[in-house]
C-alpha positions, 0 to 999 in steps of 0.5 A, spaced: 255 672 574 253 674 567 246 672 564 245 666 561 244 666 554 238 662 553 234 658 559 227 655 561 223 662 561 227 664 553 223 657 551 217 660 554 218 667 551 218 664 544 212 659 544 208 666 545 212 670 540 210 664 536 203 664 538 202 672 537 205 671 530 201 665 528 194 670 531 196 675 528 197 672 520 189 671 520 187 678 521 193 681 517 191 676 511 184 679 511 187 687 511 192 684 505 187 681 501 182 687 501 187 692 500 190 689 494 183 687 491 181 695 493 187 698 489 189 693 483 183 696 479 187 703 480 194 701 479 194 694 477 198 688 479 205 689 478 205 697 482 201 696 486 205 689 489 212 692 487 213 696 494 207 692 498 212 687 501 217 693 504 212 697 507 208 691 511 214 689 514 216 696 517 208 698 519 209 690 523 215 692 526 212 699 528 208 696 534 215 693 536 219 699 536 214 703 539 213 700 545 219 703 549 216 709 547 208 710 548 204 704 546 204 700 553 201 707 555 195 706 550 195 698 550 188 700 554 185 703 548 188 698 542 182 695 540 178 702 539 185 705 536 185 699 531 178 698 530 178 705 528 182 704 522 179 699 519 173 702 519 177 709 515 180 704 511 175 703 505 174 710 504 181 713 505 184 706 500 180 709 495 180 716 495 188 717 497 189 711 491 186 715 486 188 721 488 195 719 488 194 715 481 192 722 478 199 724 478 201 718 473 206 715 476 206 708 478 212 708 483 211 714 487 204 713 488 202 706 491 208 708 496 204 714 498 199 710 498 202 705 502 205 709 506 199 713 508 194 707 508 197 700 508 202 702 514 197 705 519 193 700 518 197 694 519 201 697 525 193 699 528 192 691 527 198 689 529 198 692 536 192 690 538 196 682 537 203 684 540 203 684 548 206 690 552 207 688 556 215 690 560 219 685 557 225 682 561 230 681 555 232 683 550 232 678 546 224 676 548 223 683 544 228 681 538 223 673 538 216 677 538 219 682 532 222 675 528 215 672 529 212 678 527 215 680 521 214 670 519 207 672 520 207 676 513 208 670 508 203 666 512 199 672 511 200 673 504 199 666 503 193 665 506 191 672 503 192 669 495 188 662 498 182 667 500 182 670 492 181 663 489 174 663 493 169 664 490 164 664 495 168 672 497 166 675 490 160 677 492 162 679 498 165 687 499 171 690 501 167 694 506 164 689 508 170 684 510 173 691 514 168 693 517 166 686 520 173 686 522 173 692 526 166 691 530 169 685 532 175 688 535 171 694 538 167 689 541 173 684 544 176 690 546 169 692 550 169 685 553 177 687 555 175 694 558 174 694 566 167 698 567 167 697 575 173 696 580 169 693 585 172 695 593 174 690 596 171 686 604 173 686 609 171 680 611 168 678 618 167 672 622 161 673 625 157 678 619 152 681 622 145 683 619 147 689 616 153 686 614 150 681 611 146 685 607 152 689 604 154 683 602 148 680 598 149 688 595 157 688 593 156 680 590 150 684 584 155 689 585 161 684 582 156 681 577 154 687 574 159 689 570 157 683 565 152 686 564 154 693 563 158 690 558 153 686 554 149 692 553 155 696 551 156 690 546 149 691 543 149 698 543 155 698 540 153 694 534 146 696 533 148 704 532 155 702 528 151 697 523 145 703 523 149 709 523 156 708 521 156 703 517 154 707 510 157 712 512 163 708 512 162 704 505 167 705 500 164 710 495 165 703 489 159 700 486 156 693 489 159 689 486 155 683 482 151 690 480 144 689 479 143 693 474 146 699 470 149 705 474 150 712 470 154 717 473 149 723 474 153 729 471 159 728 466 166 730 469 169 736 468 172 734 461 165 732 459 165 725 459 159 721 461 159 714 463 155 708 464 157 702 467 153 696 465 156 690 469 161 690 475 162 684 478 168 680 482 171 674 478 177 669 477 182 675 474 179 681 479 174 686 478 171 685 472 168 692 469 163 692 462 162 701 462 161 706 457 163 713 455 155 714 453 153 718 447 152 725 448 146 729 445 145 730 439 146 738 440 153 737 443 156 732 438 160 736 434 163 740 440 165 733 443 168 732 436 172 738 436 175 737 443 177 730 443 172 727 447 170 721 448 164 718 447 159 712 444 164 708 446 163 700 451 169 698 454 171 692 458 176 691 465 179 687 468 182 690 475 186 696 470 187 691 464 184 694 459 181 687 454 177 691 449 172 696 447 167 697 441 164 704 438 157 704 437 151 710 437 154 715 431 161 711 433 158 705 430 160 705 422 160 701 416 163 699 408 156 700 406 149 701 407 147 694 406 153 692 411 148 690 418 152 692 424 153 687 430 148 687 436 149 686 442 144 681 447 138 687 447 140 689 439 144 695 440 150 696 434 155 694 435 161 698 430 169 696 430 174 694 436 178 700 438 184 695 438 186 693 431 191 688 434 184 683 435 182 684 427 190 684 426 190 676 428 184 674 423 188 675 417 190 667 420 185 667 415 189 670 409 194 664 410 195 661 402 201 657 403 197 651 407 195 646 403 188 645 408 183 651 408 181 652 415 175 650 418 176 649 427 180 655 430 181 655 438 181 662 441 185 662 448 184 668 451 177 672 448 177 679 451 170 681 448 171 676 442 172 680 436 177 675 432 172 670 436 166 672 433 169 674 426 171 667 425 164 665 427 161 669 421 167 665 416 164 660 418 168 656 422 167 652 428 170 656 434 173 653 440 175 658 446 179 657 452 178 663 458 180 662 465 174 668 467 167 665 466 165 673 467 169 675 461 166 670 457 159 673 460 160 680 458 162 678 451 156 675 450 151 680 454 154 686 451 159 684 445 155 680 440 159 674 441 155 667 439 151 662 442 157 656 442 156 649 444 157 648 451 162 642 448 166 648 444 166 653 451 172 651 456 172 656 462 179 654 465 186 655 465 189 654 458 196 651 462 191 645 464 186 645 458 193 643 453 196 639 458 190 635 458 188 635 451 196 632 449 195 627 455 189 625 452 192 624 446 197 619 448 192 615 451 188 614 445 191 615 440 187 620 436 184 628 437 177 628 435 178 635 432 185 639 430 185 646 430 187 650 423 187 657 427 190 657 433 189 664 436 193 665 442 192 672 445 193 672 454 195 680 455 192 683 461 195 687 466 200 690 464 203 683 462 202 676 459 202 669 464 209 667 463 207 660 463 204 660 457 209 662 453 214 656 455 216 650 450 212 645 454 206 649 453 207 650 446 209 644 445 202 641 449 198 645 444 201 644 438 198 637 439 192 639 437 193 643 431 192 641 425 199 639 421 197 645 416 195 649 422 197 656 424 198 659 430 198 667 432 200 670 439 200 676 441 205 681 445 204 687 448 211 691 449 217 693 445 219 690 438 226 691 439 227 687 446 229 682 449 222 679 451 220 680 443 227 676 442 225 670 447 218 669 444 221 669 438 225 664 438 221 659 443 216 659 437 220 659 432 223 652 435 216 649 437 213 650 430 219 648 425 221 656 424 217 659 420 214 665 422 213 672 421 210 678 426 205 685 423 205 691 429 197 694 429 199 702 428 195 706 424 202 708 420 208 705 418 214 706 423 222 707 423 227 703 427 226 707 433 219 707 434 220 700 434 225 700 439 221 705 444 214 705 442 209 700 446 206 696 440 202 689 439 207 685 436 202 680 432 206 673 432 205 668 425 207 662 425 206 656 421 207 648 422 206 647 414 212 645 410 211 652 405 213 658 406 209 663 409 205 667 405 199 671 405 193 672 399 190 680 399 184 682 404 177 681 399 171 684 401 169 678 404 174 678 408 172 685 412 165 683 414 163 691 412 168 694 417 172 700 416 177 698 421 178 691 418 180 695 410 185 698 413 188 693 418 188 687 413 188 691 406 195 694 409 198 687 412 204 687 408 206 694 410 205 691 418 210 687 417 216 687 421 223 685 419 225 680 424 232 680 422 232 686 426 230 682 432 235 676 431 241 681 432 240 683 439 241 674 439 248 673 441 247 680 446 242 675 449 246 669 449 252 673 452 247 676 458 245 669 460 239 669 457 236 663 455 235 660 448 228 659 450 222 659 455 222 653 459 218 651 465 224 651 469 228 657 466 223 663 464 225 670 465 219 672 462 215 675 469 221 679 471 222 681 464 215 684 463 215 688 470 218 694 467 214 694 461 208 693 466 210 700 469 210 704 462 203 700 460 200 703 467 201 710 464 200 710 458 193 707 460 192 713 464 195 717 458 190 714 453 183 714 457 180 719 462 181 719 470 173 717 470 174 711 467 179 708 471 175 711 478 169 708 477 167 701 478 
């Protein structure tokens, strides 16, 4: 008579398969949370998550497939085996990560890296969950491989649950691994059997001797508790002494305490500082410097392209800013005073034009208001910021990482504002609030002339604050005569260009124009194949347009802003040339413009996050990218 296909004892299988998965979500949520806050810095969100799905379900069902062959054999031995590997996890995810990363290519290197890392890693762990045990149907072993493979969303889950607290930012990667792997060394002492205790013959009349022989086999029976204790103890007291440094990731503690400068320059003789390295909202965030050299080298640093007297801001591999200062830190005239930072060092221009590219919001002629309130949504190190602070204008900004607002005002000159004017939070619910507590009152208190609006990070943009339903909550508190400037970083000619285009042209009432930030003029095939930032201007007023000349007043003794804003009509980018790939995007079932419910923008970018990740690494040296 054939087998049944499902009976009482099936039941019974997938209540344990259910139970093993849900044990193993907590520890495989950990291993994912430290690895992916261990690699982005390196390679970014976007490569380093692309593969990171695949290779997490193949080393889960490793275990599985495995144990037909050889793991039942090692069951004893799981938990060292495991807590092995988590205890080599944070030296190999950084060395195998930046060794990979040298070879510049962001699809080939994080799948090394999983493959190498993340896999053994995860199938280590796993084990050590999974039972052995002979299983007596084949469809109890196809129920553990199911619930295994369900453990990675809830895995995932709880992983972005974990990079929300706050309370974990001070607390390292190392230390997590680490802990985790003294806890399973240790369950799996408490597991081993030190002494198998010989059985008694019983008697039912012991003798005297006997009787002795017993009281001796009962501390017998006993004695393996303590031999594990002490096992226990000596385990924990020689790792947490011995190892425990050993097996520290080579990074810097994050918050660091104090300024930390590498002691030799690296092969291609920079030498770095870092002066801020702290976990936060976003990701790591990383204030360093290319330190000046001595005066005895200058020249050849110059002569060889070397980077140096430069300070720079990170978040994770997103590059949000920098300053030249030391001999690097120049002026129109010598009377122009240089901006300082907190301790008074000064400050020269951004190395980014783009940042001094949206000032020129203030250039606008064609409104009939001259402007008094600007809204930054997105600061960086603050150079539009405190630009408009020194025009006079009343600043208000909006940045989601209380860290990145610290750094620009610790090491980028960015002014004491009032706490009133200061909103450290998402800009999606910052606007969201302001338009519902518009309509219930019926007033704004203040309506921002300036708008400026610059998300950019990682490769990306945050899709949701480019949809109509955003702009349109911002545009309740922009003045009627107000001007509203979005940055993008990716293609000219492209279909994410044309998207945000034509969703700020519907918002605003289509009146806008768009500048790149290169040093020279480019042709149609460099717009369509160079990696820029598109500056978007756009005005609610009813005139066209239109933009008076730079005055020196206007450049604030700054070199960089004389070329950026003194040549802002040979940036302008013809937008007739975006609005002919229009009905292309209409026959590939793009939408008209961004919504809430149909925004392509993400998946969009996905590829371009890819080319930014190499043109960093092609812009700045490895040094800058592996210390932190």
């Amino acid at each position: 008579m054939s087998e049944n296909l499902w009976s009482p004892g099936d039941s019974q299988s997938l209540l344990r398969a259910s139970l093993t998965g849900l044990s193993l979500s907590f520890p495989l949520s950990l291993v994912l949370f430290t690895y992916e806050r261990a690699v982005i810095p390196i390679y970014a969100s976007v490569p380093t998550k692309l593969y990171l799905p695949h290779f997490t379900l193949l080393a889960l069902a490793i275990p599985h497939l495995s144990s037909f062959i050889y793991l039942r054999k090692l069951s004893q031995w799981k938990q060292y085996i495991a807590g092995l590997a988590l205890a080599l996890a944070p030296n190999a995810t950084y060395w195998v990560a930046i060794w990979t990363a040298r070879w510049k290519d962001p699809y080939l290197g994080p799948a090394i890296l999983h493959a190498v890392v993340l896999v053994p890693l995860v199938s280590a762990v796993a084990n050590c969950v999974i039972s052995h045990k002979a299983v007596p149907k084949f469809t109890h072993s196809v129920m553990n491989i199911i619930t295994s493979f369900a453990s990675y969303p809830v895995a995932s889950y709880i992983a972005s649950m974990l990079e929300r607290q706050s309370r974990l930012f001070d607390v390292s990667n190392s230390q997590i691994l680490l802990v985790l792997s003294a806890f399973i060394v240790s369950y799996g002492i408490i597991q081993t059997d030190f002494i198998q205790p010989q059985a008694v013959k019983p008697s039912s009349k012991p003798t005297k001797g006997q009787k002795k022989r017993s009281s001796s086999s009962a501390l017998l029976s006993i004695s393996p508790i303590w031999k594990k204790l002490f096992a226990l103890a000596c385990f924990n007291l020689f790792f947490f002494l011995s190892f425990y440094p050993i097996l520290h990731s080579p990074v810097l503690p994050d918050p660091l305490k104090v300024p930390l400068a590498l002691p030799k320059p690296t092969a291609e003789g920079v030498r770095i500082q870092i002066l801020s390295s702290v976990q936060s909202t976003t990701g790591l965030i990383v204030v360093g410097e290319a330190m000046t050299p001595p005066k005895k080298d200058l020249d050849a640093y110059e002569k060889a392209g070397t980077i140096h007297s430069v300070r720079y801001l990170r978040a994770a591999h997103s590059l949000l800013g920098g300053v030249w200062f030391g001999p690097r830190a120049m002026s129109l005239t010598e009377n122009d005073k240089l901006l300082k930072d907190s301790i008074g060092v000064a400050l020269g221009d951004s190395i980014y034009g783009t940042f001094v590219l949206q000032e020129a919001a203030r250039l606008v002629n064609s409104t009939h208001k001259a402007p008094e309130n600007a809204l930054i949504i997105g600061l960086g190190t603050g150079i539009a910021a405190t630009a408009l602070h020194r025009h006079n204008l009343n600043i208000s900004i909006v940045e989601i990482d209380p860290a990145v607002y610290n750094a620009a005002r610790k090491f980028f000159g960015l002014p004491n504002l009032s706490p009133g004017n200061v909103f450290l939070e998402d800009a999606r619910g910052w606007a969201a609030r302001k338009h519902a507590d518009l309509h219930k009152t019926g007033n704004e208190s203040i309506l921002y002339d300036i708008v400026i609006h610059d998300c950019f990070s990682g490769g990306g943009v945050p899709q949701q604050l480019f949809s109509m339903e955003f702009l349109e909550d911002l545009k309740s508190v922009i003045h009627p005569e107000g001007v509203i400037v979005v940055n993008f970083a990716g293609y000219v000619i492209s279909e994410p260009s044309r998207l945000i285009l034509r969703t700020l042209e519907r918002t605003v009432g289509g009146k806008c124009k768009a500048f790149f930030d290169s040093m020279t003029s480019l042709t149609e095939e460099q717009l369509r194949d160079d990696f820029l930032n598109i500056v978007f201007f756009c005005s609610l007023s009813s005139e066209p347009l239109t933009f008076r000349p730079a005055y020196m007043q206007d450049l604030l003794g700054s070199p960089l802003r004389r070329q950026m804003l003194g040549t802002l009509h040979s940036r302008e980018i013809d937008l007739s040339l975006l609005r002919e790939g229009d009905e292309k995007d209409k026959a590939n079932g793009l939408p008209d413009v961004i919504t809430d419910t149909n925004n392509p923008l993400g998946k969009m970018q996905e590829q371009k996050a890819h080319r930014h990740w190499e043109l960093m690494r092609d812009v700045l040296p490895n040094v800058i990218w592996e210390t932190y």
